[in-house]
C-alpha positions in Angstrom: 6.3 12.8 10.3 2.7 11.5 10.2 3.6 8.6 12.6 5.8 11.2 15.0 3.0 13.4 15.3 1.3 10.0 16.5 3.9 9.4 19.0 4.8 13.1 20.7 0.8 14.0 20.6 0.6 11.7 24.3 3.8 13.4 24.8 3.4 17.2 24.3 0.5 19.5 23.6 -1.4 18.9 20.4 -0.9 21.8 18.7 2.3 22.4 19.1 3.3 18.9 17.5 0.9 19.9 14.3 2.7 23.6 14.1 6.7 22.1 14.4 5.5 19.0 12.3 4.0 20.8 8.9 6.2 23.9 9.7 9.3 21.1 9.2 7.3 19.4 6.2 6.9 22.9 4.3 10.7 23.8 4.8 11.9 20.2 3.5 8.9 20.1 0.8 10.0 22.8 -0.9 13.8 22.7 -0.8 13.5 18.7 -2.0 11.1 19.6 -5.1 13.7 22.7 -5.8 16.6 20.2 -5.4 14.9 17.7 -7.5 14.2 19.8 -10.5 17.8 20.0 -11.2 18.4 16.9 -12.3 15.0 16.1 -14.3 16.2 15.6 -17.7 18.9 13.1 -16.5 15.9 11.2 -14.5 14.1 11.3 -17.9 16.9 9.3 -19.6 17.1 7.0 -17.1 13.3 6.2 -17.1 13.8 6.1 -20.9 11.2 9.6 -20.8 13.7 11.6 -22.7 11.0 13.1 -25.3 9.1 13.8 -21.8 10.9 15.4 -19.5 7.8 17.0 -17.8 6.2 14.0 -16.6 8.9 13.9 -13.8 8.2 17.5 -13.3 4.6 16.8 -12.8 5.6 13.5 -10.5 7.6 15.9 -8.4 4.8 18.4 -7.9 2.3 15.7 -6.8 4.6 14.0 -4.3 4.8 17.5 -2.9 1.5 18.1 -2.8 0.4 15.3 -1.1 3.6 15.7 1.6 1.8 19.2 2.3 -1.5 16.9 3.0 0.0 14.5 5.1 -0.5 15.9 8.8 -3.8 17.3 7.7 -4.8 14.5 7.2 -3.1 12.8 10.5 -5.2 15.3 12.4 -8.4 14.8 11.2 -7.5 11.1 12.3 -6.2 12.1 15.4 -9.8 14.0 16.0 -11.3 11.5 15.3 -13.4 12.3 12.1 -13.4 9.5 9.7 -16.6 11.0 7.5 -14.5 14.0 6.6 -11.3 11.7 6.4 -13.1 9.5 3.9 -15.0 12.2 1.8 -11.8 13.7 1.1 -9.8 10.9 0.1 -12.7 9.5 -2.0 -13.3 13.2 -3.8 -9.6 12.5 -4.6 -10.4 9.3 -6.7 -13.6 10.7 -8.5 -11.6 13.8 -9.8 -8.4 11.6 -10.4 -10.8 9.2 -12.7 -13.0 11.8 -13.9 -10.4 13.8 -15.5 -8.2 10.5 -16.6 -11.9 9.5 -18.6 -12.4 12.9 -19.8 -9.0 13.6 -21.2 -8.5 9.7 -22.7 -11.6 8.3 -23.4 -13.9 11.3 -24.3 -11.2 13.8 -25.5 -9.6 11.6 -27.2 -11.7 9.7 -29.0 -13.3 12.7 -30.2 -10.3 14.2 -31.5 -9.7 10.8 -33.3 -12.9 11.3 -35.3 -12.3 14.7 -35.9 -9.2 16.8 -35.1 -11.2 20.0 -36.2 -13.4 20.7 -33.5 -13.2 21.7 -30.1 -11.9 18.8 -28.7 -8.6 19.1 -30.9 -8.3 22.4 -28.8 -8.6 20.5 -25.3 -6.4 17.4 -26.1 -3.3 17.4 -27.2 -1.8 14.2 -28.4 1.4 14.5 -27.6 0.9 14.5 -24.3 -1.3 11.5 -24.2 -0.5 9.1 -21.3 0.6 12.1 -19.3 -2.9 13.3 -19.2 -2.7 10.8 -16.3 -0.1 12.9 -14.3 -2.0 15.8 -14.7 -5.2 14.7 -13.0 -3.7 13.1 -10.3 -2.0 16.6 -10.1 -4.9 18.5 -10.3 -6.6 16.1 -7.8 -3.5 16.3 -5.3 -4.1 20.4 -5.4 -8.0 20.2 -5.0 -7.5 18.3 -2.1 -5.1 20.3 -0.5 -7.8 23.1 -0.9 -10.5 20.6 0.6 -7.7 21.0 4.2 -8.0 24.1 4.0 -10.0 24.4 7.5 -6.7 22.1 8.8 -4.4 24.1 7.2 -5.2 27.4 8.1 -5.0 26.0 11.7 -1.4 25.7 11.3 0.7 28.4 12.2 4.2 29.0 11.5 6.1 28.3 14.8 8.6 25.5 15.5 9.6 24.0 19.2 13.1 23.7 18.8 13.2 21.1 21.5 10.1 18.9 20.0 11.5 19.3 16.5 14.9 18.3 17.6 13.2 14.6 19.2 11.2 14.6 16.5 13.8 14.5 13.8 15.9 12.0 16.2 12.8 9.9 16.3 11.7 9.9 12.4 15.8 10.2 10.9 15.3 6.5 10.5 12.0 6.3 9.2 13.0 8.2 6.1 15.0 5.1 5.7 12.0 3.1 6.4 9.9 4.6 4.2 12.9 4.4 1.5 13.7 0.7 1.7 9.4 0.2 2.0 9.6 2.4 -2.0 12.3 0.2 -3.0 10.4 -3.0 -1.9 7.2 -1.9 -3.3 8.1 -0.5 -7.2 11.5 -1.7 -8.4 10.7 -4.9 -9.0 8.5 -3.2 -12.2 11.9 -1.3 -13.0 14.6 -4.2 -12.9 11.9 -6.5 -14.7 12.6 -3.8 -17.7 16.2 -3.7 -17.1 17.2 -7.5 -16.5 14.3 -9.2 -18.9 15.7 -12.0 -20.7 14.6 -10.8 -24.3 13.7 -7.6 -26.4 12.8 -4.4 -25.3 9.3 -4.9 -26.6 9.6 -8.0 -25.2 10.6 -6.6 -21.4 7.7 -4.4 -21.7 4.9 -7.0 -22.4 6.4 -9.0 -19.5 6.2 -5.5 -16.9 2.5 -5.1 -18.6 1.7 -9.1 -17.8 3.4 -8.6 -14.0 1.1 -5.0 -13.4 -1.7 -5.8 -14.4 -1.9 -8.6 -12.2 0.0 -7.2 -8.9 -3.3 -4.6 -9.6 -5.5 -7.8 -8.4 -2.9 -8.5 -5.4 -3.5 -4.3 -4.4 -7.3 -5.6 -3.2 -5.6 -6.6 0.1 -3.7 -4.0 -0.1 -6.8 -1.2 -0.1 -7.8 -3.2 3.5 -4.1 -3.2 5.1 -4.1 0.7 4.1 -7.5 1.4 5.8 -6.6 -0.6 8.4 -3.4 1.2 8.8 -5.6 4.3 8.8 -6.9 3.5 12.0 -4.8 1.3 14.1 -1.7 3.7 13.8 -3.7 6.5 16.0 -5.3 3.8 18.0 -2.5 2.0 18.7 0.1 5.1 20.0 -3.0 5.9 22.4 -3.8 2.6 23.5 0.1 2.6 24.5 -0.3 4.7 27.8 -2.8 1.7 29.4 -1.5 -1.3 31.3 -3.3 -4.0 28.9 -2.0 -2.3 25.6 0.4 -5.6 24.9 -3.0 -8.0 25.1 -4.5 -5.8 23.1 -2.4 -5.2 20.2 -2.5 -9.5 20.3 -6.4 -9.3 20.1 -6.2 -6.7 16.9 -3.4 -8.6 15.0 -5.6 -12.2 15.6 -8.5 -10.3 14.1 -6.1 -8.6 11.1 -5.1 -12.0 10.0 -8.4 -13.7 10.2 -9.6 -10.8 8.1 -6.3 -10.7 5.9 -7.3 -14.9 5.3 -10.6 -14.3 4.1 -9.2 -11.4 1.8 -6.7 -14.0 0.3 -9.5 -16.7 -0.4 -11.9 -14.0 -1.7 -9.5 -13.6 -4.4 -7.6 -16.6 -5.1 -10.6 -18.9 -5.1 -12.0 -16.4 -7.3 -9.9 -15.6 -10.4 -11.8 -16.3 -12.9 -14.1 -13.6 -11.7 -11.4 -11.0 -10.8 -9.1 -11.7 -13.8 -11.9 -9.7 -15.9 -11.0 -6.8 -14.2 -7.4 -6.7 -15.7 -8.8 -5.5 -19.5 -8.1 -9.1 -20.9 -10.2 -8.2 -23.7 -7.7 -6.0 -25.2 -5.1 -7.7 -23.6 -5.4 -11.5 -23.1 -1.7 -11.9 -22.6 -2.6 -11.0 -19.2 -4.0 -13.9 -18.4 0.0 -15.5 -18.1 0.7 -14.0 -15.5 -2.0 -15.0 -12.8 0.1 -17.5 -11.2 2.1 -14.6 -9.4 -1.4 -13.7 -8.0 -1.5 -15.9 -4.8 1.9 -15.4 -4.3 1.8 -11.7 -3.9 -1.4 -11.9 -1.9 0.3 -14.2 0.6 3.1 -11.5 0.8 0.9 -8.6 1.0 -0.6 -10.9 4.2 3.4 -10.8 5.1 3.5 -7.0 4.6 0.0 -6.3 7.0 1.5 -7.8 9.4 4.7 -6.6 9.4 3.1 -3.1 10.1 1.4 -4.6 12.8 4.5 -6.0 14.6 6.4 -2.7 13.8 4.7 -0.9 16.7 7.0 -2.1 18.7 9.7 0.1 17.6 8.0 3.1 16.8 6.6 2.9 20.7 10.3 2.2 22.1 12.0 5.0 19.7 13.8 2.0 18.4 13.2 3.3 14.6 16.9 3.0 13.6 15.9 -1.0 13.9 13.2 -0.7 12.0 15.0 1.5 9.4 18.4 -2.0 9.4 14.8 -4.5 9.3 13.8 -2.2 6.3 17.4 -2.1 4.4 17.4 -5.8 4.4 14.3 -6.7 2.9 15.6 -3.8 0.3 18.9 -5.9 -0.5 17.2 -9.5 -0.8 14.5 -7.4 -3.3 17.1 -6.6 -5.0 19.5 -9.2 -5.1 16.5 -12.0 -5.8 15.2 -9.3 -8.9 19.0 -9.0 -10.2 19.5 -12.9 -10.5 16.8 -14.3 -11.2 14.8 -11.9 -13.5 17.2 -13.3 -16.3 16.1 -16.8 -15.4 12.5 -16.7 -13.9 11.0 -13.9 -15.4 8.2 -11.9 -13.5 8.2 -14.8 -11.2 11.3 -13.8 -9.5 9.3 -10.3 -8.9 7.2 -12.4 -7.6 9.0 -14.4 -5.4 11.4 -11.5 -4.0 8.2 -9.5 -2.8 6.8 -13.0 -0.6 11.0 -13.4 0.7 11.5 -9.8 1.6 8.1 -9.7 2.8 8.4 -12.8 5.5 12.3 -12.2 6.5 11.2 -8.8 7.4 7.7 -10.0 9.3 9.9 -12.7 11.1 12.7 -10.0 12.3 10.4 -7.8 13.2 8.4 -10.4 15.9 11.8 -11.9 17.4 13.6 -8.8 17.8 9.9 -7.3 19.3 10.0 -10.1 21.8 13.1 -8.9 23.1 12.5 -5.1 23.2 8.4 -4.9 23.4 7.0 -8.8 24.5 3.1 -8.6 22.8 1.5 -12.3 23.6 0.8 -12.5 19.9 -0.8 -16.3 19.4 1.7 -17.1 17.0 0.9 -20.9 16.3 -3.0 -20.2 16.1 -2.3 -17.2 13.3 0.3 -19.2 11.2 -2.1 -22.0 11.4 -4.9 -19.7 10.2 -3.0 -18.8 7.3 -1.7 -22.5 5.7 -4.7 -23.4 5.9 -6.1 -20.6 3.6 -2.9 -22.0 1.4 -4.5 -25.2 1.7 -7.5 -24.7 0.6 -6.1 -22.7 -2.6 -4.1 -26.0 -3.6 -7.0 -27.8 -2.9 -9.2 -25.4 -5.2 -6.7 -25.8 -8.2 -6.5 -29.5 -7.7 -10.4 -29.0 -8.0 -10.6 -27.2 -11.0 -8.7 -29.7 -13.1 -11.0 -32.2 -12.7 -14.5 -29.7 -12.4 -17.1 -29.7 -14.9 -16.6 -26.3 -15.5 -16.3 -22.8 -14.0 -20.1 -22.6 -11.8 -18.4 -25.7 -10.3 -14.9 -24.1 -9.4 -17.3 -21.1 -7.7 -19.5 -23.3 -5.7 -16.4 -25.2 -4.7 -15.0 -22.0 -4.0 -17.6 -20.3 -1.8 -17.9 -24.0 0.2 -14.3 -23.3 1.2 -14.9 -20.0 2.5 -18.2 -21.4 4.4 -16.0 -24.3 6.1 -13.7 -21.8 6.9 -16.0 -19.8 8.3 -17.2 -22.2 10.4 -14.0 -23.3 11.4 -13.2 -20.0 13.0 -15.7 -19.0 14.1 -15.9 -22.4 16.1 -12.2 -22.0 17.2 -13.0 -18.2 18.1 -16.2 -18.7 19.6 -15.3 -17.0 23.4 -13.9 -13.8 21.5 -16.7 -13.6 19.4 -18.7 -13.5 22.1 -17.6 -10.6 23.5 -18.0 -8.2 20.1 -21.2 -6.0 20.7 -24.1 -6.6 19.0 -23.3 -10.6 17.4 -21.5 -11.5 20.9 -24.7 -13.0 22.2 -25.3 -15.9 19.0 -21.8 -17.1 20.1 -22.6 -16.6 23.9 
């Protein structure tokens, strides 16, 4: 819905698209959350949550919050005010945190020394790691009171004829979204289900294999702000005559930004691998080997978003949505057979296959629907050599003098690379604002 009020916005009136869209999202919000508290102890089973049935009650409740906040938030993109936008989304975080350190560091530890006082009243063991669901659900209902302003600007009035394009146009990306779920968090599930070894044993592995996908979710945080902007920019930019050139010029600058990303962190893992809690935990440190190769497919992934414009501006979703159900199938197939066999690794792997089969459908089939002039050769280029220079770190690193050597080594790369594109770049540099003129 948030990318169909994108689309019908240079279509029909403004305020009409908002009313249908969150009078459509309320209706289906609320009979989906209805619908899916039938069957809540049965998805506790399966999640192996039987003592806690209410954590999926609580998961339900913040997905349907945070449906309720989607076109809110669209329109405060579509306006065009980021500050707001940000402040929001950022509130979100600090009251998320905040209450996840109130409840489980100071609560806790409190009621650990002594269960008599008042903390033993605010904390209450037994829930203990679902004191996580319940900030993010408190968080989730704060901001919805932080739209308010947006919210109270909707009113209750469908266009039958809007809605009825609307659904036509977004039908299929309910299966995008689905198969883009499926890609993103099953792997975590089947590594559980299809590890090699104990229980306890399948768990440390899913521990081993989050904790460091967490490192590969730093380019992720960029592709998602990115995303924040380009989606709006791009469905306006598509009523001008140069919109192909410039969705080229954005993607060259995504991936030269995406590269530098990749290097930031896989140059640097001996700085970011502290981040994981390997103090408590330094079985963590097995797993970093999946880091680079996640990253690379997160690269796969930004991209892919890019290129999808091309059906969302030709209302050729239901091709996005078969693109979608096949990098779902080769997640899936990849995680079945090879978890047995590979481990995490095959988690690993799967994500970087689906990833690229999905990036590479999306551009050939987009050169036959939507041409864009994207410089193909120049951007795959860009990114084996950021590949390059990670083998050529490691290789490096075996042979360093220690770890102030691996950094220096490290931040050379990222100067050379620099250099190199800014070099190879030079006339579009030029024309940015502000810098332009040190590369005129």
């Amino acid at each position: 819905m948030e990318t169909a009020y994108f689309r019908f916005t240079n279509i029909y009136p403004e305020k009409s698209v908002y009313n249908t869209g969150q009078f459509t999202l309320i209706l289906s919000t609320l009979a989906l959350a209805a619908l899916l508290m039938i069957p809540v102890p049965s998805i506790a089973r399966l999640m192996k949550l039987d003592n806690h049935p209410e954590f999926v009650t609580w998961v339900i409740w913040i997905v349907a919050l945070d449906t309720l906040a989607v076109l809110p938030f669209s329109k405060l993109r579509f306006e065009g005010r980021p500050r707001k936008f940000a402040f929001i989304k950022i509130l979100n975080i600090l009251i998320n945190v905040g209450l996840v350190v109130f409840f489980l560091v100071l609560c806790k530890g409190q009621h650990e020394k002594n269960a008599d006082n008042i903390w033993a009243i605010i904390y209450n063991p037994r829930i203990d790691i679902g004191y996580v669901f319940l900030a993010n659900l408190v968080a989730s209902a704060l901001t919805l009171l932080f739209l308010s302003k947006e919210l109270m600007s909707f009113r209750p009035k469908a266009d039958l004829k809007l809605l009825r394009e609307m659904f036509i146009y977004t039908a299929p990306l309910i299966i995008v979204g689905f198969g883009g779920m499926i890609n993103e968090t099953i792997d975590r599930f089947m590594i559980v289900q299809r590890f090699s070894g104990t229980v306890a044993e399948a768990k440390s592995a899913n521990g081993i294999y989050s904790a460091n996908y967490k490192l590969a979710l730093l380019i992720v945080l960029f592709i998602q702000a990115f995303r924040m902007g380009a989606e709006p920019f791009f469905f306006k930019e598509a009523t001008t005559a140069n919109a192909p050139r410039t969705y080229a010029r954005v993607m060259k600058f995504f991936v030269i930004a995406c590269c530098f990303c990749f290097l930031g962190v896989v140059l640097f893992l001996d700085v970011w691998k502290h981040f994981m809690g390997i103090k408590k935990h330094p079985e963590y440190l097995l797993g970093l080997s999946v880091v680079p190769i996640l990253m690379l497919a997160k690269i796969f992934l930004g991209i892919y978003y890019n290129l999808s414009i091309w059906y969302k501006l030709t209302n050729k979703n239901l091709i996005g949505a078969y693109i979608t159900i096949a990098g779902a199938v080769i997640t899936l197939l990849i995680n079945y057979f090879l978890i047995p066999y590979w481990g995490y690794m095959a988690s690993a792997i799967s994500t970087l296959v689906c990833y690229g089969f999905m990036m590479i459908s999306s551009y050939q089939l987009g050169k036959k629907h939507f041409p864009v002039p994207y410089p193909w050769k120049k951007l795959a280029a860009y990114v084996f050599i950021c590949i390059l220079l990670f083998f050529i770190h490691q290789l490096f690193k075996k042979f360093s003098p220690g770890v102030w050597w691996n950094h220096g080594f490290g931040l050379f790369e990222i100067f050379a690379f620099t250099l190199f594109i800014f070099r190879i770049e030079k006339k579009e540099f030029s024309r940015f604002p502000y810098i332009g003129k040190y590369f005129a």
